[in-house]
Structures are given as structure tokens and as C-alpha cells.
Backbone as numpy.savetxt, mean C-alpha at the origin, in Angstrom:
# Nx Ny Nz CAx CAy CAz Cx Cy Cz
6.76 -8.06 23.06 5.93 -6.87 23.06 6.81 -5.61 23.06
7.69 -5.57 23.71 8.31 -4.35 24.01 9.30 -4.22 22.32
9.65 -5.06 21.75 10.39 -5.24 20.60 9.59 -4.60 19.50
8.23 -4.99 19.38 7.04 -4.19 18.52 7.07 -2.42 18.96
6.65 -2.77 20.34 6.77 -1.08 20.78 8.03 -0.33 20.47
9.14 -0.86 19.94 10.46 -0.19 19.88 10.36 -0.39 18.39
9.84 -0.89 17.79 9.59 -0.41 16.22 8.67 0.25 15.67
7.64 0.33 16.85 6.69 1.23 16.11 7.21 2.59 16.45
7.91 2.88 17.26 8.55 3.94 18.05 9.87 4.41 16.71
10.41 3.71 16.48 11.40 3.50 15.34 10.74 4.29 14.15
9.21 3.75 13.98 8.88 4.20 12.92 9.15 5.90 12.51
8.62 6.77 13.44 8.83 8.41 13.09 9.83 8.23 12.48
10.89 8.18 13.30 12.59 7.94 12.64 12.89 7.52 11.02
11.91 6.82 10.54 12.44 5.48 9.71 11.73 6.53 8.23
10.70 7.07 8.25 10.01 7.85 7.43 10.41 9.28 7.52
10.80 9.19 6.17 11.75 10.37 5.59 10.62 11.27 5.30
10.00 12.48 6.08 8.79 13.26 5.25 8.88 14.32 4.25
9.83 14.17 3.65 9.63 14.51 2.03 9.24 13.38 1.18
9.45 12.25 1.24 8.79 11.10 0.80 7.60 10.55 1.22
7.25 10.91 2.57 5.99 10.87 2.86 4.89 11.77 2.05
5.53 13.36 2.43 4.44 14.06 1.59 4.28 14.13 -0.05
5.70 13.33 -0.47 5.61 12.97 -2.01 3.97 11.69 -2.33
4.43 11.04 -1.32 3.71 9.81 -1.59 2.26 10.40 -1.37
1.61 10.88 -0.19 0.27 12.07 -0.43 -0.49 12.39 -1.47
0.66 13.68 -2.14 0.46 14.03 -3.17 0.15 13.55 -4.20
0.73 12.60 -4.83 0.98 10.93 -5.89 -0.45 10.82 -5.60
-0.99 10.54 -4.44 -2.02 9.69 -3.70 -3.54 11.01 -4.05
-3.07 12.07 -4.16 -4.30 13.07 -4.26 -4.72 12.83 -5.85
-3.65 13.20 -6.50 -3.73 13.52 -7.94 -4.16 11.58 -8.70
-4.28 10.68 -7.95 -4.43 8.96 -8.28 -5.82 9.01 -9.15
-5.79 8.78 -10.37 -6.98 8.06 -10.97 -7.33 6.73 -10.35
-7.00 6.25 -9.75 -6.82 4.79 -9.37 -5.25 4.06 -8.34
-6.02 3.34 -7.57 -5.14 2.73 -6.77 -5.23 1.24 -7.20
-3.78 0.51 -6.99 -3.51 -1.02 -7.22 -2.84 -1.62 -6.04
-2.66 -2.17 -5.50 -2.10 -2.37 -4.02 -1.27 -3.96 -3.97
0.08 -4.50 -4.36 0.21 -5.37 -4.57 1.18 -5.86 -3.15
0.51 -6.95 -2.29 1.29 -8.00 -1.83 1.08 -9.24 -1.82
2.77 -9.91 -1.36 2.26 -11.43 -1.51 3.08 -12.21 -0.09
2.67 -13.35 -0.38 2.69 -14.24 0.97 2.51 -13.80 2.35
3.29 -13.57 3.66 2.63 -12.53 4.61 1.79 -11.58 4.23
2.98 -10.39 3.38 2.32 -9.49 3.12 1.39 -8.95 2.53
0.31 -10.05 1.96 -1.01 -10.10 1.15 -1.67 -9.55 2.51
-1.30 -10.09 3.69 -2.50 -9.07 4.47 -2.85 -7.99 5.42
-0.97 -7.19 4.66 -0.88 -5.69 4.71 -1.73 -5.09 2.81
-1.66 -6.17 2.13 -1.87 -5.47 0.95 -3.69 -4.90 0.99
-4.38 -6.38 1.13 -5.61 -6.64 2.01 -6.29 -5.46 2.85
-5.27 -5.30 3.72 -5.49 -4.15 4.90 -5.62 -2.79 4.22
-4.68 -2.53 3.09 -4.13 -1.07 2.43 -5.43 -0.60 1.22
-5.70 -2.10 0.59 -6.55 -1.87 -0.33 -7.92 -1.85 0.33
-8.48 -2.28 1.15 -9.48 -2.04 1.78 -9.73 -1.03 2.39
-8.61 -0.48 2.90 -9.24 1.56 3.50 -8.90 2.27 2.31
-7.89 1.92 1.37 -8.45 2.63 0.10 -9.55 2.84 -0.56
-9.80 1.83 -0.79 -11.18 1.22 -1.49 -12.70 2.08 -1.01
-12.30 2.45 0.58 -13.38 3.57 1.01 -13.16 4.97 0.43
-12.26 5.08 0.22 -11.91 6.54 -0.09 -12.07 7.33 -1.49
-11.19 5.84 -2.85 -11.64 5.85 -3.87 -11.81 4.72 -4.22
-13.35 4.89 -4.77 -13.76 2.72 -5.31 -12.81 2.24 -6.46
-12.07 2.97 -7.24 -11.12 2.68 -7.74 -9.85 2.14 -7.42
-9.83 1.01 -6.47 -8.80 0.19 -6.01 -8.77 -1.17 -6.12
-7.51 -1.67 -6.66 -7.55 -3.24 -6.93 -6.29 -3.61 -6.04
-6.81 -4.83 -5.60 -6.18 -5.72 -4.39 -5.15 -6.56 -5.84
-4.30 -6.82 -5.52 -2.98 -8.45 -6.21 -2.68 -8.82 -5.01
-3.38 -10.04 -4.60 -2.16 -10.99 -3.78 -1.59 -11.71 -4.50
-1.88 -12.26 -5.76 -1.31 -13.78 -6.56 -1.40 -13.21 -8.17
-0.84 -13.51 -8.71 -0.35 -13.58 -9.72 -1.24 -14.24 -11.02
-2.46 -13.77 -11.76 -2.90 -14.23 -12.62 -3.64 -13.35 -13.31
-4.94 -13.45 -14.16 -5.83 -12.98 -15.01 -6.81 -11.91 -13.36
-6.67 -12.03 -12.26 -7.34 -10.49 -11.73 -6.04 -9.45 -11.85
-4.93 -10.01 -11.75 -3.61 -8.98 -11.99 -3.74 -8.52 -12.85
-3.10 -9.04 -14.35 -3.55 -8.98 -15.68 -4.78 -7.92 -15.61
-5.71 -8.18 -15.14 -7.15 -6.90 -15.14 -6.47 -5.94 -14.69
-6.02 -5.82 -13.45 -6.31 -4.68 -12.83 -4.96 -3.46 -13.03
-3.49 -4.58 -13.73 -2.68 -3.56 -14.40 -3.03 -3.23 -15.47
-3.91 -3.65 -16.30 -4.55 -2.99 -17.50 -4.99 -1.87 -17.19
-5.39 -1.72 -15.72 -6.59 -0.77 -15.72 -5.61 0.79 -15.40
-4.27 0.08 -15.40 -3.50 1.29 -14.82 -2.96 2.04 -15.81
-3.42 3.49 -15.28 -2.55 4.87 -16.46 -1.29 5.37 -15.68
-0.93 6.28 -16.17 0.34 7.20 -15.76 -0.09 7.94 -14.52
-1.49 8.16 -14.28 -2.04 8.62 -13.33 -2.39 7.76 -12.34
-2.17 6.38 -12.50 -2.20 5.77 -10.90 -0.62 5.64 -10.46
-1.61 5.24 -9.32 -0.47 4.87 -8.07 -0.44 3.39 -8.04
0.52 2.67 -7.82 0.60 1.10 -7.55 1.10 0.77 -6.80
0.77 0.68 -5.54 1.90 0.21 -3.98 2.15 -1.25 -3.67
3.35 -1.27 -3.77 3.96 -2.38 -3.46 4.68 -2.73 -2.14
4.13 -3.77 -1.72 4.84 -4.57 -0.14 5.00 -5.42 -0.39
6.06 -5.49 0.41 7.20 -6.30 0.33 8.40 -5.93 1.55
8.56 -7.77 2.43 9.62 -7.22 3.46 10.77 -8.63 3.13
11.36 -8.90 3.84 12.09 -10.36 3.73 11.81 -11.29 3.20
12.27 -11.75 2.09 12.47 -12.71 1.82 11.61 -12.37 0.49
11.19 -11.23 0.41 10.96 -10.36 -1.16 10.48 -11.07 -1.83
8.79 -11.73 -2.20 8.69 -12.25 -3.20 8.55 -12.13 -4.31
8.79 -12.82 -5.44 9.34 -12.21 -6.57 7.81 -11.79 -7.74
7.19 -12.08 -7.04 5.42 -12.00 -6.98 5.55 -10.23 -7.72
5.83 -9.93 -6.23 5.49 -8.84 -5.88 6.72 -8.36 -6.58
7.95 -8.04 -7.21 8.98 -7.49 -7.82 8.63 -7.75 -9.62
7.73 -8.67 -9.39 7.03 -8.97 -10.86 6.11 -7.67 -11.39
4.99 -7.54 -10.34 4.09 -6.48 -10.73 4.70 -5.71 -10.71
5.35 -4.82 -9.50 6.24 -3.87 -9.58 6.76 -3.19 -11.35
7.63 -4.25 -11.49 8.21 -4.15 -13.07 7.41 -4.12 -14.03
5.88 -4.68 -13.96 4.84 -4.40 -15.37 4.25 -3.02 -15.23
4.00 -2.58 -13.73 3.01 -1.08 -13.14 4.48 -0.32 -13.95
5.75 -0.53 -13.46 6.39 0.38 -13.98 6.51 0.81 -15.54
6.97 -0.33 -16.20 6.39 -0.49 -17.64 5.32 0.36 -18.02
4.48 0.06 -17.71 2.80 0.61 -17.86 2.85 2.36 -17.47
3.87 2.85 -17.17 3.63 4.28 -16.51 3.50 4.85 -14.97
2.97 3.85 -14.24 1.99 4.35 -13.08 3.12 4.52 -11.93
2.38 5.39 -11.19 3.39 5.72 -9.79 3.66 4.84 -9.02
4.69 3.97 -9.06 4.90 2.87 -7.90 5.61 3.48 -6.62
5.19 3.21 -5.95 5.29 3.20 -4.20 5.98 2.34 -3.32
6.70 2.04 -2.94 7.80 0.90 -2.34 7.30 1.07 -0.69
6.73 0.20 -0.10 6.60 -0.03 1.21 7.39 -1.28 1.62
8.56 -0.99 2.23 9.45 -1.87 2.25 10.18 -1.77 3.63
11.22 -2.88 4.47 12.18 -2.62 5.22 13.21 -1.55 4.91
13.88 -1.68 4.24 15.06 -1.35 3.88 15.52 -0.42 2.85
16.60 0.00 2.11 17.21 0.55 0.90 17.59 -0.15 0.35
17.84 -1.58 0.65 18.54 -2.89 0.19 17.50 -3.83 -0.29
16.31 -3.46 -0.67 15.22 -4.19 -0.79 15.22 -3.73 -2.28
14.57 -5.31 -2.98 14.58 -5.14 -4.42 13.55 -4.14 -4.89
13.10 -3.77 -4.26 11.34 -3.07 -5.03 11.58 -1.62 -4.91
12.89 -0.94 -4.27 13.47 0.32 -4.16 13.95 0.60 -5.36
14.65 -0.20 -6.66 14.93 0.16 -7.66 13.64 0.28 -8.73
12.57 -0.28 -8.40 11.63 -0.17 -9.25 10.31 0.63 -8.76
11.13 1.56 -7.52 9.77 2.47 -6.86 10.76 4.10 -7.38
9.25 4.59 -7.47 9.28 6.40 -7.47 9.62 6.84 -6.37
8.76 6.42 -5.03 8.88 6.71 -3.90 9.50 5.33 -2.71
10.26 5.33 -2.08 10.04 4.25 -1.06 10.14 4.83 0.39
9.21 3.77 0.86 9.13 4.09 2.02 9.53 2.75 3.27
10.15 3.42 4.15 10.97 2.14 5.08 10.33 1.83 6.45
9.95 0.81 6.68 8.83 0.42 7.28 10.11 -0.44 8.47
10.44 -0.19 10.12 10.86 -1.79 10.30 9.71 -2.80 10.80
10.10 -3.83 10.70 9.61 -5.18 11.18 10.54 -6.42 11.88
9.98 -7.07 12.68 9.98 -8.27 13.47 10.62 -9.61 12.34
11.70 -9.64 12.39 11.67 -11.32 11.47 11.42 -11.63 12.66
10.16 -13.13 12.72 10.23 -14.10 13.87 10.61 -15.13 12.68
11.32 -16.51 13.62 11.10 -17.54 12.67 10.80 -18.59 12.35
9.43 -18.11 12.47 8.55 -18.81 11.51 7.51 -17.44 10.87
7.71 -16.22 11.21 7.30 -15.48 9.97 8.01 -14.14 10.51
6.90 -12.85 10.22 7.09 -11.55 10.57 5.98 -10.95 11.01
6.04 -9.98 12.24 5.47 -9.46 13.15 5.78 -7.71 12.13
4.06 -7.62 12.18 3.51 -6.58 11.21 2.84 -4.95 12.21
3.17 -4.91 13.21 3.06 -3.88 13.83 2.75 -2.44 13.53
4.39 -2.51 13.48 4.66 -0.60 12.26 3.95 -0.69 11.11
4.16 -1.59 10.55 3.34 -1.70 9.20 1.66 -1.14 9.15
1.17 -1.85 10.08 0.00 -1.52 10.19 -0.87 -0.50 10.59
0.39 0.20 11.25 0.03 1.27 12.22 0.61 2.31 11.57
1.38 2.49 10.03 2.05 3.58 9.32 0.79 3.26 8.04
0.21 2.25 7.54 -0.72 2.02 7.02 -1.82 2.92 7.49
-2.56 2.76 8.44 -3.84 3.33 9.33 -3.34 4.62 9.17
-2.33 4.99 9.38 -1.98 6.66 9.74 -2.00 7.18 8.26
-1.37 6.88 7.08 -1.30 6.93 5.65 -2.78 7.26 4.94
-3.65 6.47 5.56 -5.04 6.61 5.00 -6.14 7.19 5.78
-5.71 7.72 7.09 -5.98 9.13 7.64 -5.97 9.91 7.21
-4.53 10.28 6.94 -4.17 11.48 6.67 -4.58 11.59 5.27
-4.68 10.85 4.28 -5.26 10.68 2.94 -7.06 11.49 2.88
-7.48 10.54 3.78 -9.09 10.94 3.73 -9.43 12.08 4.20
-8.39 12.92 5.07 -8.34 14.20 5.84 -8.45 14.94 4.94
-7.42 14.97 3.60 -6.80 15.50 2.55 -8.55 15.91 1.78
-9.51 15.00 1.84 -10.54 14.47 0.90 -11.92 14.90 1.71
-11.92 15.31 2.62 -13.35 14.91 3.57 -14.36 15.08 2.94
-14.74 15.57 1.59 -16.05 15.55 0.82 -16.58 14.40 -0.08
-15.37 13.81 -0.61 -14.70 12.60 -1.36 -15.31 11.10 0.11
-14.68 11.56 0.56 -14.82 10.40 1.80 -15.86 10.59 2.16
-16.59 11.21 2.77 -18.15 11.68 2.90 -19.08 10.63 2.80
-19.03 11.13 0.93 -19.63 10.61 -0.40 -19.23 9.22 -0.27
-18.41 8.62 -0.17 -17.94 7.55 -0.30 -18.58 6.33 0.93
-18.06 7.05 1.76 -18.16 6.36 3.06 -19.80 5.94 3.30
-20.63 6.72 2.73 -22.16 7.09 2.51 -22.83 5.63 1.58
-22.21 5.97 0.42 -22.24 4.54 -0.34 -22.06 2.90 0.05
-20.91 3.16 0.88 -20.18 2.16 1.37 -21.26 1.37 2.52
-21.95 2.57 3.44 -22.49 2.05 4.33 -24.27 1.51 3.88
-24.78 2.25 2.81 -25.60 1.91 2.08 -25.42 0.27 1.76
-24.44 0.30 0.54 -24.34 -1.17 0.56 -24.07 -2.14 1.37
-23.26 -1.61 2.57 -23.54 -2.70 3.65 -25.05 -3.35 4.56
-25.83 -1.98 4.36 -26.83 -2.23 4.98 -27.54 -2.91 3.72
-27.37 -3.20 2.87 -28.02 -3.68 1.28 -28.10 -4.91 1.53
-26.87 -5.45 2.19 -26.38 -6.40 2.10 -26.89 -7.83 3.63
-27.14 -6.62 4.14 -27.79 -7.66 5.68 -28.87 -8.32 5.51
């Protein structure tokens, strides 16, 4: 516990905010969001694309690699954003999309450990997240908690956008009971 609390504590430190408020910005001007992780990190990707997804319905989840990928980098212009996670042991999943979003134009986003992480050469922006190797996986703390804060401060940016959104959102939930 105290090891989590000393990385989430780490975190201020670890986020460079000129790259923070780059990544914002990227994030205001987004026709569309794509959110790619894999193995653990499918459920930081999960987590990222789902409070997106309230904000603008224009967001596609990649955990795996097939014909919804294929869709949803089609769907990407020069005007999206495509965030990529990725921590240890880097799957190549996720360094795959990376390299087609880049191809394709769109703003890739590096949510990563390190500078030494493969998805830093194929991001616009990166951003350095630490984490927990345990072993038998990784302890997602900061992650989650620089996530939550990211799409705060996003919807803050938006409050009429989010409103509207959030309005819809709860509509169809109640649609749905």
C-alpha cells in the first residue's frame, strides 16, 4: 500500500505540464477519440475510453487486434487523437496500432512508464505514468488516478458538451432498465 501511495505521489513529479497541457489541447480540437490497450492494460484502455465516450460519443475502445480495429482506425483523420497504453513488457498489439494511427495522420498520445518505452517514438505527446511491476502482473494505481484527473479536467474544458452528453447518456441508461 504505501508503495502505490509513493507512486501516486510520484505522479505530480513524473508529468511534465507542457505535455500535459499539449495533450488537453490535442484533446479539445479531437474529431474523435481511439483509445488502444492490450493485455493488463486493456483495462486502463476500457477505463479511458469509457469516460471519454461520455464526453464525446465519438470514441473507440482496441483491446485486440482485428476487423473492430481495422473499423475504428479507418474512422481516424488528422484530427483525432489515438491514445496508446502501454507499460512493461510493451505489447506489440499496442506498438502495432500505434504505427497504423500514425500512418493514418492522427494525434497519438503515449501513456507509458518511461522514455525507454517503445510507443515514445511513435507518440506526438508522451506521457510518464509510474507503476508497480508485481510478479505476476502490475499494480495500476497512478494510472488510474492520472486517467480520472485527465478526463476531469477535459469535461471542465467542455461543461456544455458534457451537459448534453451526460443527458443522453443517462436517458439511455434509463432506456435500458
Amino acid at each position: 500500500l504505501q508503495q502505490e501511495i509513493n507512486n501516486t505521489a510520484k505522479l505530480l513529479e513524473s508529468i511534465h505540464q507542457k505535455n500535459y497541457n499539449a495533450c488537453l489541447d490535442l484533446m479539445l480540437k479531437a474529431d474523435r477519440f481511439c483509445v488502444s490497450g492490450s493485455l493488463a492494460a486493456s483495462s486502463l484502455a476500457l477505463y479511458l475510453g469509457q469516460n471519454l465516450s461520455k464526453i464525446n460519443h465519438q470514441t473507440d475502445i482496441i483491446q485486440h487486434p482485428g476487423i473492430l480495429s481495422f473499423a475504428a482506425l479507418e474512422k481516424t483523420t488528422k484530427d483525432s487523437v489515438v491514445f496508446l497504453l502501454s507499460f512493461p513488457r510493451y505489447p506489440k498489439e499496442t506498438i502495432k496500432i500505434g504505427k497504423i494511427a500514425q500512418k493514418r495522420g492522427a494525434h497519438v498520445i503515449a501513456i507509458t512508464d518511461t522514455p525507454m518505452s517503445p510507443l515514445v517514438d511513435l507518440a506526438e505527446i508522451s506521457l510518464y505514468i509510474p507503476v508497480n511491476l508485481l510478479p505476476f502482473g502490475e499494480s495500476y494505481t497512478a494510472p488510474i488516478a492520472f486517467l480520472t484527473v485527465l478526463c476531469s479536467e477535459f469535461s471542465d474544458r467542455l461543461p456544455d458538451q458534457v451537459l448534453k452528453n451526460l443527458k443522453q447518456y443517462d436517458e439511455f441508461t434509463t432506456d435500458m432498465q
